[in-house]
C-alpha positions in Angstrom: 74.4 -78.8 143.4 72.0 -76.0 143.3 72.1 -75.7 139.5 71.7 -79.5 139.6 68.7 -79.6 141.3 67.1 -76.6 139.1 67.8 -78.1 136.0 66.2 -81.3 137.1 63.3 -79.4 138.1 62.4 -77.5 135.1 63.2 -80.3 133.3 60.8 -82.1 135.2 58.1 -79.2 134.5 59.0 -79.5 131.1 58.5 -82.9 130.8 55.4 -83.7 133.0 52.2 -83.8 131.3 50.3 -80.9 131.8 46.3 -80.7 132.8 45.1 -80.2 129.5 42.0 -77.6 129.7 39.9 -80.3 127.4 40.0 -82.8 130.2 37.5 -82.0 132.2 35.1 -82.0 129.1 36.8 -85.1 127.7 35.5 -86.4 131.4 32.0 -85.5 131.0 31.6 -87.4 127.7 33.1 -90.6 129.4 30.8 -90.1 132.5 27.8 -90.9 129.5 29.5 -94.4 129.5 30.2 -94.6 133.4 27.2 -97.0 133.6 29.2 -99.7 131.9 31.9 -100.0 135.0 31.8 -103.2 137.3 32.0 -106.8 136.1 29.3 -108.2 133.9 28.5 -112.1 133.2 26.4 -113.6 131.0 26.2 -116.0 127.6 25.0 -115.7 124.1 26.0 -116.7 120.9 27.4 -115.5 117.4 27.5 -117.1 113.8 29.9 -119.1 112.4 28.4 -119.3 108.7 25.2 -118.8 107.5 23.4 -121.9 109.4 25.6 -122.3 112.3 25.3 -120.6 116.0 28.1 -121.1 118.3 27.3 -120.4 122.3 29.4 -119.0 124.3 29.7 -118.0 128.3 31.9 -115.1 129.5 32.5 -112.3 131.2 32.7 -108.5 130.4 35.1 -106.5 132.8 35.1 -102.5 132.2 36.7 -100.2 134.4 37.5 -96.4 134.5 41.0 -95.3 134.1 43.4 -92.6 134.1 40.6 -90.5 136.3 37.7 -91.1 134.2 39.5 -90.5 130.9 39.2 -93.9 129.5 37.8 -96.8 129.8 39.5 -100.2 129.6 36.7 -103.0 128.8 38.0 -106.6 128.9 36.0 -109.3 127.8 36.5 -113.3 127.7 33.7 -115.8 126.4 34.1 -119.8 126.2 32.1 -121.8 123.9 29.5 -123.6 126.1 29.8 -127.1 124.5 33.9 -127.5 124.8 35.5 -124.4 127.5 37.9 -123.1 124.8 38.0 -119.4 124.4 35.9 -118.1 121.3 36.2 -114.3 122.0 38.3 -112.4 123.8 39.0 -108.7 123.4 40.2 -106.0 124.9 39.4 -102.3 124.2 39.6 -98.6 125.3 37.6 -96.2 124.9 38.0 -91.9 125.1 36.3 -89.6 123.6 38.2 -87.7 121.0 37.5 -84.1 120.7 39.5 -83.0 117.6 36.7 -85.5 116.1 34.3 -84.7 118.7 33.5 -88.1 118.9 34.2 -91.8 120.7 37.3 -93.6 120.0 37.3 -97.3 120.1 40.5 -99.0 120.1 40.1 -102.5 119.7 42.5 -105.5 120.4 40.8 -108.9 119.4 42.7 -112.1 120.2 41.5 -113.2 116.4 42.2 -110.6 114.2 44.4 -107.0 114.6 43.5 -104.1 116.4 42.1 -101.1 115.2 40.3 -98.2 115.9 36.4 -97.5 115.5 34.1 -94.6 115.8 31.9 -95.6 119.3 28.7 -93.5 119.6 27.1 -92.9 122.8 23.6 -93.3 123.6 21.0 -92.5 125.8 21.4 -96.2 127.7 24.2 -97.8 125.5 26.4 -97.6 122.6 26.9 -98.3 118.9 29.9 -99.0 116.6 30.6 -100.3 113.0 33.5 -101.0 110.5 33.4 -101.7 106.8 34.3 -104.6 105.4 36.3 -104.9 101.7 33.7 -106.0 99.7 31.2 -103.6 101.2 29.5 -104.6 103.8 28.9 -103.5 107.3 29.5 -105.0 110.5 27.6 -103.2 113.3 27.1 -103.6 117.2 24.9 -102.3 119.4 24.4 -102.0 122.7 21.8 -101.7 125.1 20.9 -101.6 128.8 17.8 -102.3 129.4 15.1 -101.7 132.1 16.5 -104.6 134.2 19.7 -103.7 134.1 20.5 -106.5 131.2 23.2 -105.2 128.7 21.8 -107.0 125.5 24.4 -106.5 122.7 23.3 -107.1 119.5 25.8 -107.5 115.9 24.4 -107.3 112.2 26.0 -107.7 109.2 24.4 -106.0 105.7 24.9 -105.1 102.3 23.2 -102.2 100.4 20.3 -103.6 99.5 19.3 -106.0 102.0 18.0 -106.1 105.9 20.5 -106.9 107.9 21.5 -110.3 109.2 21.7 -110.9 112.8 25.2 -112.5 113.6 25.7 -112.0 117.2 23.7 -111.5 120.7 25.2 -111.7 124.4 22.8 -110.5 127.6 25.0 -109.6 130.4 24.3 -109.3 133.7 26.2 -107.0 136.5 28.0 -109.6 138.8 27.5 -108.3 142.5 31.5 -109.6 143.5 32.8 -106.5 141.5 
């Protein structure tokens, strides 16, 4: 019984995951997003083509998880005109320190996850992807001095200014 009950135990030891000594610096670079926690509501809109806006309603839900390691962002919007859902995501975030860097691990109900590269800054965020023929798709983020987080999407090609493609302005519901 005895030889039972230490076996179990240093299996257990062996098995648990262990406080890793990056953790509590992996913590401090997600406190630089800790403003982002609590339920946010708001509207804006994003392009469906070249002369078409579609707006949209939602909600933005982020909260801290696994003690400050991560952060899991939810977000739902409705198109305005019609109720049905038009973009809905879902997304963590950790900071990576083998690339000393953000991780963004998207999951959008529209096309298939993957991971981006998430910069911090001094009152939001930015991230971007490349698309096949060359083109960038980038998002930035912004809180502003009234506490609005104003996102903002472009989309460019070498050469040219980029296009504006999406904006939502979010507001920090006070039921959180």
């Amino acid at each position: 019984m005895l030889t039972s009950a230490l076996s179990s135990l240093v299996a257990f030891a062996l098995l648990a995951p262990a406080t890793l000594p990056q953790d509590a610096s992996d913590k401090k670079q997600m406190e630089k997003l800790a403003f982002l926690v609590g339920k946010w509501e708001g509207e804006g809109w994003m392009s469906r083509g070249p002369e078409e806006r579609m707006e949209f309603k939602g909600t933005e839900t982020v909260q801290m998880k696994l003690g400050g390691l991560a952060l899991l962002v939810e977000g739902e919007f409705v198109d305005k005109t019609d109720g049905r859902i038009v973009h809905q995501t879902l997304g963590v975030i950790n900071y990576r320190p083998d690339r000393s860097a953000f991780n963004l691990r998207a999951y959008l109900f529209n096309r298939p996850s993957a991971d981006y590269r998430l910069e911090a800054l001094s009152n939001g965020y930015t991230w971007s992807y490349e698309l096949e023929h060359g083109a960038t798709i980038k998002y930035t983020m912004n809180l502003m001095n009234d506490g609005t987080w104003l996102e903002r999407g472009t989309y460019a090609m070498e050469g040219m200014d980029p296009v504006p493609i999406f904006e939502m302005r979010l507001k920090k519901s006070a039921t959180q």
